[in-house]
C-alpha positions in Angstrom: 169.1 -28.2 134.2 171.8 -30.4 132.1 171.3 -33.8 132.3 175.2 -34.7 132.9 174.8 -37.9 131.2 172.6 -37.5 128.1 174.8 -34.6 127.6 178.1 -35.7 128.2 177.3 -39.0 125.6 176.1 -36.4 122.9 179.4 -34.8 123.1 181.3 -38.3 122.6 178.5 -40.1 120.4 181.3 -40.1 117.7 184.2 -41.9 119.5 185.7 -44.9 119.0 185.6 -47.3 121.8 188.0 -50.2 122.8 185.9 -53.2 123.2 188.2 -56.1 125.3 187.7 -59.4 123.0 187.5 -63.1 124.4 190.4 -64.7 123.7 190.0 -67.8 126.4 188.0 -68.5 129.2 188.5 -67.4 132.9 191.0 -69.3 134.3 190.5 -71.0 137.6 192.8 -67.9 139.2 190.4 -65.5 138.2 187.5 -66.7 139.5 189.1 -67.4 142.6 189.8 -64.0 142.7 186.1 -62.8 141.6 185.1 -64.9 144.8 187.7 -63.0 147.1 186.4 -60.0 145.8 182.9 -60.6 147.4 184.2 -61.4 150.7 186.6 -58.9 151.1 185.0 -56.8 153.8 186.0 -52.3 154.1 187.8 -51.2 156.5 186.1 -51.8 160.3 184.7 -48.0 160.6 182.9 -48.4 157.4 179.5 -48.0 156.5 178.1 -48.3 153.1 175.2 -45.2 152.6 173.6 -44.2 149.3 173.4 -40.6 146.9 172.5 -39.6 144.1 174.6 -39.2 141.0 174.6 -36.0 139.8 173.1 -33.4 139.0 171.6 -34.7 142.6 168.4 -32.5 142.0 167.3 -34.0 139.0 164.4 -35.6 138.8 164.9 -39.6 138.1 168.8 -39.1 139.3 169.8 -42.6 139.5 171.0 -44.1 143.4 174.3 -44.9 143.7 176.3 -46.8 146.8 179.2 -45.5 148.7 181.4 -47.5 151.6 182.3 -44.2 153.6 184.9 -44.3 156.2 187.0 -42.2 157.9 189.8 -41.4 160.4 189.6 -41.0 164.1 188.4 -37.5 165.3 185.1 -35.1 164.6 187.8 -33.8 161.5 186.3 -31.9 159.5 189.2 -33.9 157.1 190.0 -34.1 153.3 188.3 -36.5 151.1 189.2 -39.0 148.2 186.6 -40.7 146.2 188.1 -44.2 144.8 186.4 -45.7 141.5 186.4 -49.2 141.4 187.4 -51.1 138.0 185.8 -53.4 135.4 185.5 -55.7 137.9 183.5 -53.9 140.3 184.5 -53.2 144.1 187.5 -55.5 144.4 190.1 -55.5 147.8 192.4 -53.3 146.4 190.1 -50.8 146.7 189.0 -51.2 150.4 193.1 -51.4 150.9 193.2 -47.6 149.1 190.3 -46.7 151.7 192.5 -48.0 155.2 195.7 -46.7 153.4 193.9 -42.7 153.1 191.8 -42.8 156.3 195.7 -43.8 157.7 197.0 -40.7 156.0 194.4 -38.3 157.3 191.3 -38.4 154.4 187.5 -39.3 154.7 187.7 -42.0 151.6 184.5 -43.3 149.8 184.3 -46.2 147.5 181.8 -45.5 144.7 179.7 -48.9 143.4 179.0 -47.4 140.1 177.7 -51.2 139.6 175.6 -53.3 141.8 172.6 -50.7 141.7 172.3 -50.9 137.7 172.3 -54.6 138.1 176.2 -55.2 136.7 178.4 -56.9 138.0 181.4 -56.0 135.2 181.6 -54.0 132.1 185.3 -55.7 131.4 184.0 -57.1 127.9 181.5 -54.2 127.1 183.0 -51.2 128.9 180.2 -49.2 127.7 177.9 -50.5 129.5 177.9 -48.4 132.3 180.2 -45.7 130.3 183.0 -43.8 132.1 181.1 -40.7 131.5 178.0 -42.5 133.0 180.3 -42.6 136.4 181.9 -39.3 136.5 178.3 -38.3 137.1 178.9 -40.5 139.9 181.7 -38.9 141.3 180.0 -35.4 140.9 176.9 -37.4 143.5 179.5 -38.6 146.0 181.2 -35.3 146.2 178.1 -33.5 146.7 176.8 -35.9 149.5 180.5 -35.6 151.0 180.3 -31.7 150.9 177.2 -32.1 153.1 179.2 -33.9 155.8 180.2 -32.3 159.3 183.5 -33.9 159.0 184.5 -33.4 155.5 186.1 -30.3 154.3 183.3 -29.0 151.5 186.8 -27.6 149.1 189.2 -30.5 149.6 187.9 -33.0 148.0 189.6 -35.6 145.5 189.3 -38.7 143.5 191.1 -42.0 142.5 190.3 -44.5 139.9 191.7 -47.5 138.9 191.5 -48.9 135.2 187.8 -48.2 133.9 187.7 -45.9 137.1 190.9 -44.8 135.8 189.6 -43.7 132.3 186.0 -42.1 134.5 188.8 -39.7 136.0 190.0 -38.7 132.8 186.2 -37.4 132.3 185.8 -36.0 136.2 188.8 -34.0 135.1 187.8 -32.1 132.3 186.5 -28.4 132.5 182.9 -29.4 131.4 181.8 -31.7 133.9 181.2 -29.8 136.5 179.1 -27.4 135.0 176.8 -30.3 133.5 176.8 -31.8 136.8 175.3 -28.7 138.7 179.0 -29.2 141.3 182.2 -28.1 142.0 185.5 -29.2 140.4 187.2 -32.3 142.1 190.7 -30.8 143.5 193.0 -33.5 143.2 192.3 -36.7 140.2 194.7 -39.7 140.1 194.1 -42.0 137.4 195.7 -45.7 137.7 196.5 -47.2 134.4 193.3 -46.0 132.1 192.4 -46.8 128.7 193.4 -42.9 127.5 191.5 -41.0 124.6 192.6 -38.6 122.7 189.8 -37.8 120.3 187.5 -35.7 122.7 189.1 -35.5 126.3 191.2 -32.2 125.3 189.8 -29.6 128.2 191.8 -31.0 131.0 191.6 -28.6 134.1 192.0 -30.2 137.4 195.2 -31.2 138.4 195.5 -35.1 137.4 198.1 -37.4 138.1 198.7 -40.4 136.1 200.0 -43.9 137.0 201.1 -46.5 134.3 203.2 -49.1 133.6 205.4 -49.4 130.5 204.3 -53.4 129.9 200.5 -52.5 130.3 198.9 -54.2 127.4 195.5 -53.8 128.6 196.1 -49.8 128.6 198.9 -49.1 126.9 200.9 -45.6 128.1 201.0 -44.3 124.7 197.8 -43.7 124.7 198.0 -41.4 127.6 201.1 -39.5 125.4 198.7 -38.9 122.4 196.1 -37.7 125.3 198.3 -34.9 126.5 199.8 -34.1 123.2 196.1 -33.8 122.1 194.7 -31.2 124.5 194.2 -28.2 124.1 196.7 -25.0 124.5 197.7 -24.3 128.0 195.7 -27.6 129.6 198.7 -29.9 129.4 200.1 -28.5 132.0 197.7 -29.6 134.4 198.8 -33.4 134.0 201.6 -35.3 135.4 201.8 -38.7 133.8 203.9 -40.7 135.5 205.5 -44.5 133.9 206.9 -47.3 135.5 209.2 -49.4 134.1 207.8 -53.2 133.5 204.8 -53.0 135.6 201.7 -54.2 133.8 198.3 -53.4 134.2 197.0 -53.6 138.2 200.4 -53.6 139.2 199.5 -52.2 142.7 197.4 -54.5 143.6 198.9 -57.0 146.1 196.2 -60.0 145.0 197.7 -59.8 141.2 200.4 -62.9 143.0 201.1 -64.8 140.6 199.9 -62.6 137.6 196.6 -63.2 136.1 196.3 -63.3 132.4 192.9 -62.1 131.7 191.1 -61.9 127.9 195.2 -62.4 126.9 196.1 -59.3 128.3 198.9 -59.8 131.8 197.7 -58.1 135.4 200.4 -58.4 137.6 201.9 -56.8 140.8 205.2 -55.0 141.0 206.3 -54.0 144.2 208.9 -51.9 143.6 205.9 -49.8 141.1 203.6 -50.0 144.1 205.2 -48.6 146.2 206.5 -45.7 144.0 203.1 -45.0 143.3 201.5 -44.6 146.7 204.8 -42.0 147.4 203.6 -40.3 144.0 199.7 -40.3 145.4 200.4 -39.3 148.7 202.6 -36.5 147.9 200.0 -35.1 145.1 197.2 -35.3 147.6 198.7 -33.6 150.0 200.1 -30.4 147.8 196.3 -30.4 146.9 194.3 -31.1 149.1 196.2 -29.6 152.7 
């Protein structure tokens, strides 16, 4: 059997990463922040369980947590995966959870961290590679396919940033294959670092979400990423830009903006709230 990692970083041994440079020290916000983020707890019908990351047979598969929760009822219901960010499992991911077991979808947060012994990769985002975590993905939908209450052929993801970026991977017609699984139905991808250089076999349907002042991720990286794909696999993207929203700019605890490394994270309200229209309506033509 493919090992979906070893193979997956053959394929992209060449590229050229991004590597986020120091420019100043955390400010006193951020690590106020990074403290919030530990005591945020998931939504009250929670429970964090464990898989493994795919291909789930493997021998040595590495174990992986998930905070699973779901809406009221036996279901069986849809369900979204949410990758977390450079900064690990942060609030505005356990806000994504309440706001899709609201709407109707069994949602799991993915740690692709805490059980390598990371707590971020914002500085060396290599170090648990986004490839590395769309093997992830491929484990958490298999364990959700294996749920009474999940509906095995409706399952989608979101990522945010980094987990953004792992979409970009979770999306592309290789991956499942490599990963011994079947294709996610529905990918949204929050402000990611796009590449253009390999990512070029884009099959499931994948929305993305970014904002015209991101200088962390800058959009036109996602332009050259669908201008470089491959005939006939454009049209499976939607990239969607909004206008002076900066990197994180639905997530509610970016008040006041954080400057982090030099580069601006910053709520935007009226973006936000676009966005969660744009989400909703995607998952549900795809997943109902």
């Amino acid at each position: 059997m493919f090992n979906c990692i070893k193979a997956v970083n053959c394929i992209k041994a060449a590229r050229s990463i991004k590597t986020v440079t120091s420019r100043c020290k955390y400010s006193f916000a951020v690590v106020a922040i990074l403290l919030f983020f530990v005591m945020v707890p998931g939504p009250a019908s929670a429970g964090w369980i464990s898989f493994n990351a795919a291909p789930v047979n493997e021998p040595g598969s590495t174990s992986i947590r998930g905070l699973v929760s779901k809406p009221e009822g036996d279901g069986p219901f849809p369900a979204v995966i949410i990758a977390h960010g450079c900064f690990g499992v942060e609030p505005n991911q356990h806000i994504w959870a309440q706001r899709l077991n609201d709407w109707g979808y069994v949602a799991i947060i993915v740690d692709s961290f805490s059980s390598r012994g990371v707590s971020t990769v914002c500085e060396s985002p290599n170090q648990v590679s986004p490839e590395t975590r769309a093997c992830d993905i491929y484990g958490a939908a298999a364990y959700l396919r294996k749920q009474s209450f999940v509906r095995p052929q409706k399952i989608g993801m979101i990522g945010f940033s980094h987990g953004g970026w792992t979409a970009l991977y979770v999306a592309q017609d290789y991956l499942p294959e490599q990963a011994a699984e079947e294709p996610i139905q529905a990918i949204v991808s929050y402000y990611p670092w796009c590449e253009s250089s390999s990512l070029k076999t884009t099959v499931s349907p994948l929305l993305i979400l970014s904002g015209k002042a991101d200088d962390w991720t800058p959009v036109k990286r996602c332009y050259a990423y669908i201008d470089a794909q491959d005939r006939g696999h454009s049209k499976h993207i939607s990239l969607q830009v909004f206008d002076k929203a900066y990197h994180g700019f639905d997530d509610s605890s970016m008040i006041p903006p954080v400057i982090y490394k030099g580069y601006t994270i910053a709520y935007d309200q009226s973006a936000a709230e676009a966005s969660i229209i744009a989400v909703k309506a995607f998952l549900e033509h795809h997943l109902n």
